[in-house]
N, C-alpha and C positions, 0 to 999 in steps of 0.2 A: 290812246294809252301808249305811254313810252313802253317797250321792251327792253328788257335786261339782255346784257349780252351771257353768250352760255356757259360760259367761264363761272358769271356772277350766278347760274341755276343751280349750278353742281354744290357751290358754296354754301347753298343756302339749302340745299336737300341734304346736306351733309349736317349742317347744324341741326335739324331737325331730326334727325335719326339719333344723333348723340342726347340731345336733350331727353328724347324719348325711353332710349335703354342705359340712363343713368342711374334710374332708382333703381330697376331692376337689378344691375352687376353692383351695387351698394349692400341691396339685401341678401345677392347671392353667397353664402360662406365663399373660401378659396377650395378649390378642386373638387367646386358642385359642377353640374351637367347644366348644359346651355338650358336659361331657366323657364325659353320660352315652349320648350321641350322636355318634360318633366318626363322621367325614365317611366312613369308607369298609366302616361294617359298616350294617345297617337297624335301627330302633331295635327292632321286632317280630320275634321267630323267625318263617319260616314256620310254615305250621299240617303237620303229618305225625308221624314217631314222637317226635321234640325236644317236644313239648306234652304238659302232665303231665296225668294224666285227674284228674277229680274227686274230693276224698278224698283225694289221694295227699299226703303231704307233702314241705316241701320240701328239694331236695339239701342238704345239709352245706356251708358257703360256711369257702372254703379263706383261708389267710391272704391278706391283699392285697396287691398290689404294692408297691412306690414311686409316690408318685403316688397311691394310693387304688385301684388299678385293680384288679378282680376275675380269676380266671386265667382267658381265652379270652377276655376285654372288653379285654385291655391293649394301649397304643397301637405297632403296630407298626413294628418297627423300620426309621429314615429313609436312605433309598438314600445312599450314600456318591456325593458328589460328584465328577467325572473334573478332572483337569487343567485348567486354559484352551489347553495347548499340545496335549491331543489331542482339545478340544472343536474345532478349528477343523484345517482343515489343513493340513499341513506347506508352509514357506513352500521355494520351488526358490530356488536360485542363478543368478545375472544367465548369459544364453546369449549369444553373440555369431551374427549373421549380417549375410554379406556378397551383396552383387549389384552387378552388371555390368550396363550400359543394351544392349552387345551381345556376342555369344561369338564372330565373325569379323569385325572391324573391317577399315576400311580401314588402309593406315597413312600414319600423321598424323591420323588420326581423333583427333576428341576425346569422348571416351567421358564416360560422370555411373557413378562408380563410391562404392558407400553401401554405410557400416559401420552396421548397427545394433546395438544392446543391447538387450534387450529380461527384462524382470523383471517381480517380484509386487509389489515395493513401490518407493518411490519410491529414487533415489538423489542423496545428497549431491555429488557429484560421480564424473565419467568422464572419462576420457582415452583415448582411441585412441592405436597406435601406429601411426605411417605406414610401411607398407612401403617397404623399398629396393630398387629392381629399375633395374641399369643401362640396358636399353635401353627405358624409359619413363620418361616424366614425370608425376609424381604431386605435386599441392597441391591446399591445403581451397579449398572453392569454397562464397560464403556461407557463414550463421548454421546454427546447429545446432538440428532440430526435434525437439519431444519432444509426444508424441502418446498415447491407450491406442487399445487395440484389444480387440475383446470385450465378452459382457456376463457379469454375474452373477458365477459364480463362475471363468469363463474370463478373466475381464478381466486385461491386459496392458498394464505403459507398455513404451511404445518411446521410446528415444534414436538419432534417425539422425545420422549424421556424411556429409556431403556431400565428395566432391571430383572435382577432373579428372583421368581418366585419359587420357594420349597414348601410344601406343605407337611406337615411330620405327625400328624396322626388322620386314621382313617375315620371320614364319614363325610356330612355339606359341611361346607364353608364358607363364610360371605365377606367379601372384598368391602370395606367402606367405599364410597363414593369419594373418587380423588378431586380433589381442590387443588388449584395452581391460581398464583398470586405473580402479580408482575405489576408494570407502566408501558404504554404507548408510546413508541420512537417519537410520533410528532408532536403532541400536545404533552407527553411527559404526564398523563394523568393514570392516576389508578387502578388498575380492575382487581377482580375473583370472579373466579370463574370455579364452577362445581360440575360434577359428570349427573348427566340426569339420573342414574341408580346405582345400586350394589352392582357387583356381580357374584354369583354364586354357583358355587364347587362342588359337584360329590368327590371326593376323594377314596379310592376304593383300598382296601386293604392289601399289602404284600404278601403275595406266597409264600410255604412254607422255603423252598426252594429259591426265594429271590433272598432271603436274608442274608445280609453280609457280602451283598452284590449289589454293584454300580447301577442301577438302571438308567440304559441307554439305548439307543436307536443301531448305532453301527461303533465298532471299535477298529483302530488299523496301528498296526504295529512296524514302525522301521529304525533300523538300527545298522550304523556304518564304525567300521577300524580302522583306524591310521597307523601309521607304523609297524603292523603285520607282515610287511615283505621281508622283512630281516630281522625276527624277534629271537631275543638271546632273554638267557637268563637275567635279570636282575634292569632289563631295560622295558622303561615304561611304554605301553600301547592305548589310544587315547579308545572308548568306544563312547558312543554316541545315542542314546536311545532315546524316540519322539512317538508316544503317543499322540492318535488323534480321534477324535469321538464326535458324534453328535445326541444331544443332550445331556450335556454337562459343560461348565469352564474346567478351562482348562488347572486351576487351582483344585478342583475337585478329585480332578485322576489320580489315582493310586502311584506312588513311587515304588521305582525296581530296584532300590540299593539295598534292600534287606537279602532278597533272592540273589541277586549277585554274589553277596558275600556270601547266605547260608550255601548256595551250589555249587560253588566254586573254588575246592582247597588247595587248586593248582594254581590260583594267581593268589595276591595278595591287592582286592579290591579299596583304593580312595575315590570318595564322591567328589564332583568337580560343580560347576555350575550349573544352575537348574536356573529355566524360563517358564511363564505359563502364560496364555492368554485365551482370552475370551472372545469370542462373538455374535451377532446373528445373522442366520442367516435366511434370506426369503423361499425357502426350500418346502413344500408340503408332500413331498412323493411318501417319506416314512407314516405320516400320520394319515394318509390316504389308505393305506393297507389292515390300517386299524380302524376304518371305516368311520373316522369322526369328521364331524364337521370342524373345519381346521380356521384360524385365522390370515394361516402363509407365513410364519415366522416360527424359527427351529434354531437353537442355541449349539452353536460351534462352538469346540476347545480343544489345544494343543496343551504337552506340557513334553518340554525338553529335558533331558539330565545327560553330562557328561561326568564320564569315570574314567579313572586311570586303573588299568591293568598291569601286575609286573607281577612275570611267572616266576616263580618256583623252579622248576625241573627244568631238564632239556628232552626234546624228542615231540611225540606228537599231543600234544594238551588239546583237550577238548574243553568248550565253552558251554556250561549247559543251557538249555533253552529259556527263553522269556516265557514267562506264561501271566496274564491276566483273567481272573473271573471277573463275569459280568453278567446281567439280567437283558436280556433283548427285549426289549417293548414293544417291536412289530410281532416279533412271532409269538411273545407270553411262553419264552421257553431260559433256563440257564445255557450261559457259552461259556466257550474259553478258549479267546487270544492266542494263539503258540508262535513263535520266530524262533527257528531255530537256528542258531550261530556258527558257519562254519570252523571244520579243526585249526589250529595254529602249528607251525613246527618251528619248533625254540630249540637253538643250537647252544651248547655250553652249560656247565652246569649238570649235576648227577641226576638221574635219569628219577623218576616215580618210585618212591617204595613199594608198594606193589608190582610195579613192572619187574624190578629191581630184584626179586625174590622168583619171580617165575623164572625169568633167563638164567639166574645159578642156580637154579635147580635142576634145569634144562641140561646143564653142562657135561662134558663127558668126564669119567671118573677121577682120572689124577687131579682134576680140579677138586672135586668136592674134598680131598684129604685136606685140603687147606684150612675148611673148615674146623677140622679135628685140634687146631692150636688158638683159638679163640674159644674154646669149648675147653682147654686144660687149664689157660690164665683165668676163666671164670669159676672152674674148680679149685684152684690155688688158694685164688681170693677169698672163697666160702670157708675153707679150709684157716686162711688166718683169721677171717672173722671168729671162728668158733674157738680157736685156740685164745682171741683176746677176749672172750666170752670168759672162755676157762680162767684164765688167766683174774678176772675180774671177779669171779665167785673164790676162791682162791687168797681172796685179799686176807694177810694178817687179821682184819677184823672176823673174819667168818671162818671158814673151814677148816684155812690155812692156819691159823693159830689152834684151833682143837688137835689137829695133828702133830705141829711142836711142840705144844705140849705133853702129850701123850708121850712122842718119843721121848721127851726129856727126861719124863718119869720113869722109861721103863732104862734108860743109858746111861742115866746118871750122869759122869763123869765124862762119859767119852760122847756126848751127845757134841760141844764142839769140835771136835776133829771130824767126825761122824758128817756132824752138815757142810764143812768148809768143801771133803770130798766127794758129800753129794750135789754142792752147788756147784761145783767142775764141771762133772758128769751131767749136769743137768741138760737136757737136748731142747729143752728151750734155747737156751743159750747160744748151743750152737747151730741150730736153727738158724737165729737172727743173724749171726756173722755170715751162713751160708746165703740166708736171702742178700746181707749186704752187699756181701763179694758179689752173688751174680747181680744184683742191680746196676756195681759200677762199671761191669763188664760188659753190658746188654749195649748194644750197638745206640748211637745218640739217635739215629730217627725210630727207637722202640720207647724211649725213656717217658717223651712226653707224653706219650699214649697212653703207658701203663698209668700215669700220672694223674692224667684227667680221669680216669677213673674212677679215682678218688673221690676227686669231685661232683659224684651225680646228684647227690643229694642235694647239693647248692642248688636254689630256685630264683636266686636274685641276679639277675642280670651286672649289675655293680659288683659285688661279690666275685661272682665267678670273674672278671675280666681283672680284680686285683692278684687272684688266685693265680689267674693266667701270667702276668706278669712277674711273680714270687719266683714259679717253676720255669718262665722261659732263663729267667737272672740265674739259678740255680745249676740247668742240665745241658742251654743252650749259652750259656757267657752272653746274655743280652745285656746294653745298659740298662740299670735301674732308671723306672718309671718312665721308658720308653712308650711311642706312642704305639697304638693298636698295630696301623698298617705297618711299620716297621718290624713289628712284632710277626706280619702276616709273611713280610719277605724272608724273613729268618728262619720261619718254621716252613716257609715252601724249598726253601734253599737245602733244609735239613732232610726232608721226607720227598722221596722219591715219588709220591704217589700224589700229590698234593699238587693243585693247577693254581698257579698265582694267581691270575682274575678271579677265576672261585675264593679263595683265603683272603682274599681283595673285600669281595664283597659281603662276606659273611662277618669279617670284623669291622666294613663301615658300616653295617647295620646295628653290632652292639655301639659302636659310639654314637650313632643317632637316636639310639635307646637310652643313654647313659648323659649323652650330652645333648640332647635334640629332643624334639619333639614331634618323635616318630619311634613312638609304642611297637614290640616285638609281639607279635599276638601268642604264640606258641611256643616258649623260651625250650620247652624239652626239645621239640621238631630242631630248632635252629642248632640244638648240642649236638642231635645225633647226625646233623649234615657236616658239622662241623670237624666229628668224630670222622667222617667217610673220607674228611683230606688228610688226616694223618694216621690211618691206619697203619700198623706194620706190613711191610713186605718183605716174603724171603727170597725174592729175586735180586731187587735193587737193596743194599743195605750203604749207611753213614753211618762206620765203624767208630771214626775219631771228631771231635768236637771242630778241628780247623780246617774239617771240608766243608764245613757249614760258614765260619768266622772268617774266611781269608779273606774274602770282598769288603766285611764290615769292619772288622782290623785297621784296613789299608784305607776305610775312607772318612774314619772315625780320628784315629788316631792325629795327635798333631804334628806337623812338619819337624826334621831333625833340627835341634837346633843350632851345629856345626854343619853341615851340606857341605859333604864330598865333592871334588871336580866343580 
């Protein structure tokens, strides 16, 4: 036998190995495992009766698979893959639940009654239906919260829907079972969803002592001033006052603008801005005290009000106190709210009518004689009322003609001479010349005083300021149909006793009554203040008309129309 050289051996053991794991890497996919070593058998039989003893030869090798694979080496067959809809678990449908903050309200209570939804997946949208039940009041109260709850595979969104429940008469009461309608974020399909049952109320009756009271849990009163460090007469001060409660919104709380105004004739009260809102909140310590089984949600509410303040007087004004009744529903008893507001001291401006009266009375004697000439001018006055009384009964038609007649009858002849020298003599007459003379005589800061006098019975604000104008044209040389404040430097200018920013501000008050719209509440109050700047004085007197007129002469008047130098 020739021999191959070994070059030609390697060659040919080389072809044989190829030939051999050809089918095999054919049938094997790409980035299978070497195929003659399949991941889930051992490449080696153990060693027992399966190992062939020595000598033996070998089994008969049966045809091959697909793939190249020998029978008992071929790759076994791959588990058949489940669903993705029974890999994961079945998704539930949206549930509805309801709760109630209590199961025995009072009535009028204001209850936090929540619809939730609650699902496995998100939803596109939801709607509640709001139940109808005649003898309560039910609206949404705030935004709507959406939450999960749970972990892992428990996990839960929740959709709450918020609102106020009132019930308004006493005895049970039963909720329908709330229904919420919506669609699924992902498939965009349909549901309804219903609450498994009612729920039902006693609602007990209110006491005699809660009527006409808020029933609530807690009430707190705070209230802040601005502009108080330097308060003058006639200048606004802002106050601030916030209710805050629980069990009620805050729309429900009582407003303090009426008490404002009815308690307080030392400022002149406007309402400003009002806020209210509502909340809930997860608080059960109040309903814990009342020994109910509680849900854990209790209804917060604020309600803001700003007002403007602008005193009256000057010196120390007092604010009187806030005060709120209420029903406490922990302790089953009536309260009342009190914040008391500290004093103000308000500079400028005539002090309190009542204070006003006690310190001159207070005074030592030479004062009080002062009194005794506003006491003889109010006698005077009566005195000519009665004479123009007389005077009126008196008229030709009535008395008076029964009497010239008579005389005529009994004089015959000399009846006119008779009356021409009794109408001479007559002291009416000279009465009227006597008052005249001293009226032109009475020093110019006495004139307009005696003047408005006249005027008390005028009640119209319009009225009285044309009035005012007639007599300042008249006694003070004002121009006709001058403006008010003009009118106020003229008659400060005239009367010694009279403070210009007072006179200031008491006639831009009638012209924002006259021209504006800003109502005088108490048209007599504002005469008789008005009356206290130009009272007479027998200290300082404005004898002639051009102590008053020199400034407005000189700034009225028009330029010469030759100019000197």
């Amino acid at each position: 036998m020739v021999k191959s050289p070994p070059s030609h051996r390697v060659a040919a053991s080389l072809a044989l190995v190829l030939l051999t794991a050809a089918p095999l890497l054919e049938a094997a996919p790409p980035g299978a495992p070497w195929p003659a070593y399949p991941p889930w058998a051992t490449p080696w039989p153990p060693r027992g009766d399966h190992q062939r003893p020595a000598g033996e030869p070998s089994p008969a090798r049966g045809p091959a698979r697909p793939g190249g694979w020998p029978p008992g080496m071929g790759r076994p067959p791959a588990p058949t893959a489940a669903p993705r809809q029974q890999q994961r678990a079945a998704v539930r449908p949206p549930r509805v639940e309801v709760s109630v903050s209590s199961r025995s309200p009072l009535e009028q209570e204001s209850l936090v009654y929540l619809i939730r939804i609650v699902s496995d997946d998100n939803l596109r949208t939801a709607t509640p239906e709001v139940p109808q039940i005649p003898s309560a009041v039910v609206r949404r109260l705030g935004e709507t919260e959406t939450y999960s709850r749970g972990k892992g595979k428990e996990r839960e969104i929740v959709t709450e829907f918020p609102f106020l429940f009132m019930p308004l008469r006493a005895g049970e009461l039963e909720i329908p079972p709330a229904v919420v309608r919506g669609r699924h974020a992902k498939s965009d399909e349909p549901f309804e969803a219903t609450a498994a049952g009612p729920l039902r109320l006693t609602v007990r009756p209110a006491p005699p002592a809660a009527v006409g009271r808020l029933p609530l849990y807690n009430l707190r009163i705070h209230a802040e001033l601005e502009g108080d460090e330097a308060a003058a007469v006639g200048d606004p001060i802002t106050l601030t006052v916030t209710l805050s409660a629980h069990g009620a919104a805050g729309s429900q709380l009582p407003s303090v603008a009426d008490q404002l105004r009815e308690n307080n004739p030392d400022f002149r009260v406007y309402p400003g801005e009002r806020h209210a809102e509502g909340r809930i909140t997860r608080n059960s310590l109040y309903r814990r005290s009342r020994g109910e089984a509680t849900e854990g949600t209790l209804l917060a509410g604020s309600r803001t009000e700003t007002f403007t303040l602008v005193p009256r007087y000057g010196g120390r004004l007092r604010i009187a106190p806030i005060k709120v009744s209420w029903w406490n529903l922990g302790g089953g008893r009536p309260e009342t709210a009190v914040l008391p507001l500290p004093p103000l001291e308000v500079s400028g401006g005539p002090p309190q009518p009542d204070r006003m009266r006690v310190d001159l009375s207070a005074e030592p004697g030479p004062i009080r004689h002062i009194f005794w000439i506003p006491l003889m001018i109010a006698v005077g006055y009566l005195l000519a009322q009665w004479q123009r009384a007389l005077r009126a009964d008196l008229h030709p038609s009535g008395r008076r003609r029964r009497l010239s007649g008579l005389f005529r009858r009994l004089l015959g002849d000399l009846y006119p001479p008779v009356a021409r020298i009794a109408g001479r003599l007559d002291p009416r007459r000279h009465l009227h010349r006597l008052r005249s003379a001293t009226a032109r005589r009475l020093p110019v800061s006495w004139k307009l005083s005696f003047c408005l006098r006249a005027l008390e019975g005028v009640n119209e604000p319009d009225e009285w300021a044309h009035a005012l104008q007639i007599l300042t044209v008249k006694h003070l040389d004002a121009r006709p149909n001058a403006p008010l404040t003009e009118l106020g430097t003229l008659i400060a200018r005239c009367h010694p006793r009279a403070r210009l920013p007072q006179v200031h501000t008491l006639l831009r008050e009638l012209e924002g009554h006259i021209y504006g719209d800003q109502p005088i509440d108490d048209f007599g109050h504002w005469k008789r203040r008005f009356r206290s700047q130009i009272r007479p004085s027998l200290l300082r007197l404005r004898l002639r008309r051009r102590d008053c007129h020199a400034a407005r002469q000189s700034s009225h008047l028009l330029p010469p129309l030759n100019p000197r130098g």
